[in-house]
C-alpha positions as CSV (number, residue, x, y, z in Angstrom):
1,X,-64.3,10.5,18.4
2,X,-63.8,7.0,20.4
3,X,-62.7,5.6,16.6
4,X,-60.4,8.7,16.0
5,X,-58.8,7.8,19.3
6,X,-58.3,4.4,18.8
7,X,-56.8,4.8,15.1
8,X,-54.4,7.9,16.6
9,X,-53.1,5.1,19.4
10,X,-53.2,2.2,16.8
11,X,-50.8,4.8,14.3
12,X,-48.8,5.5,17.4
13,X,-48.4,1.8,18.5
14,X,-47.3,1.0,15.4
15,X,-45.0,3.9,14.7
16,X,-43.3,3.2,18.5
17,X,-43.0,-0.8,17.5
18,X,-41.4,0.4,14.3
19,X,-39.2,2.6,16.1
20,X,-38.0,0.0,18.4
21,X,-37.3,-2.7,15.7
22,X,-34.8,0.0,14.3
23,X,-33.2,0.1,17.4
24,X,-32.7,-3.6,17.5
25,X,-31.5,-3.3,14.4
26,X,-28.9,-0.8,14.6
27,X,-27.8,-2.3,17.9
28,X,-27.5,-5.7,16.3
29,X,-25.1,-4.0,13.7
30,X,-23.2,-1.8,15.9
31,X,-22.7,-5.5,17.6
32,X,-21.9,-6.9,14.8
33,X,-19.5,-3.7,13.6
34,X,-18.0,-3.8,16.8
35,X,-17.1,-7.8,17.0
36,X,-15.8,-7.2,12.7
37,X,-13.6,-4.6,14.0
38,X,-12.6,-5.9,17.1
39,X,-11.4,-8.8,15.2
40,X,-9.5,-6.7,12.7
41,X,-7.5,-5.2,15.4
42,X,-6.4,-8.3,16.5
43,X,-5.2,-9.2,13.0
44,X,-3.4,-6.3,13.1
45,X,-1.7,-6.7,16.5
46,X,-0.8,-10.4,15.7
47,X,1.1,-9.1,12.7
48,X,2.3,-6.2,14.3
49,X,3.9,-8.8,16.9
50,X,5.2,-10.9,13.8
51,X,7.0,-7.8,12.6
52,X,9.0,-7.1,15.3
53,X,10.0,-10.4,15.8
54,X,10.9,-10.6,12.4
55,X,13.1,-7.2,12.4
56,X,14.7,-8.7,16.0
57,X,15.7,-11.7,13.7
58,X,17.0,-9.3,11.6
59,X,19.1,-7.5,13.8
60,X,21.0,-10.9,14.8
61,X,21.5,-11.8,11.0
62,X,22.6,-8.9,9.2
63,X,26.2,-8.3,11.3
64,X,26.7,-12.3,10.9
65,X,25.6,-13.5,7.6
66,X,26.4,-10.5,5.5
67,X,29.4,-8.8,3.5
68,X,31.8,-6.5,5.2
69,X,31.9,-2.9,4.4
70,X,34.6,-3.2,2.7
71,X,33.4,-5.5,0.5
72,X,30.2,-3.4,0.1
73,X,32.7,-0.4,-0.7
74,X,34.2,-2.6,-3.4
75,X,31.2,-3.5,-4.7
76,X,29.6,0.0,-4.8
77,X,33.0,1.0,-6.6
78,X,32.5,-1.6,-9.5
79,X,29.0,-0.6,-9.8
80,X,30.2,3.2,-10.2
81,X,33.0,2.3,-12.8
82,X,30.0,0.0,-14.9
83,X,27.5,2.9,-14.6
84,X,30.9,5.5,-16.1
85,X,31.9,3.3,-18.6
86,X,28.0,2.3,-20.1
87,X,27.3,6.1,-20.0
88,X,30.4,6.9,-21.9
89,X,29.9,4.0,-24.5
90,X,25.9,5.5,-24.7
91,X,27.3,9.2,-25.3
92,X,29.8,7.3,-28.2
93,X,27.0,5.9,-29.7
94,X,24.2,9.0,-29.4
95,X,28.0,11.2,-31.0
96,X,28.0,8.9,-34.1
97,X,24.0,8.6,-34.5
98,X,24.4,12.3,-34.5
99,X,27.2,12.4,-36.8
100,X,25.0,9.7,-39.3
101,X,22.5,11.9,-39.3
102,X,23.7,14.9,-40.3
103,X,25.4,13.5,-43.3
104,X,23.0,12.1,-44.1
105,X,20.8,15.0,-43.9
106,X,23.5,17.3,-46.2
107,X,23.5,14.3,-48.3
108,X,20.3,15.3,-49.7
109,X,19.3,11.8,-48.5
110,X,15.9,11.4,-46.0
């Protein structure tokens, strides 16, 4: 029984060291996790402090280094009369395609 005993402890020694070098382990990552993610948030808050500076800079330059709204109205309005008049020339075109193809087709010609 005295050899029993001893092996039992011996087992349980060895299953409580095991145990504990786990725990080191998984401390030593959470650390570790913890330090990695720490550090990520302080990417993030640096840029986060780079952004607002950046739209502060903004609000200064668009009302002095941009166009007017009348000039953006003006330009909107050319932009509307291109988009009328390239739709109407595409409906010309898609009318006469049409128009080829049906001849074509009573034509007797594939």
């Amino acid at each position: 029984m005295g050899m029993e005993l001893l092996g039992i402890v011996a087992s349980f020694a060895t299953i409580v060291s095991g145990f504990g070098w786990l725990m080191e382990r998984s401390a030593k990552r959470s650390e570790r996790m913890f330090m990695e993610t720490h550090s990520a948030i302080a990417k993030v808050e640096a840029n986060v402090e780079n952004m607002e500076k950046a739209f502060q800079d903004l609000r200064v330059l668009l009302p002095t280094n941009f166009v007017t709204k009348q000039e953006l109205l003006q330009h909107i309005q050319g932009e509307e009369a291109w988009h009328n008049t390239t739709s109407e020339r595409l409906r010309q075109i898609q009318e006469e395609l049409l128009a080829l193809r049906y001849r074509s087709n009573n034509n007797g010609h594939h």
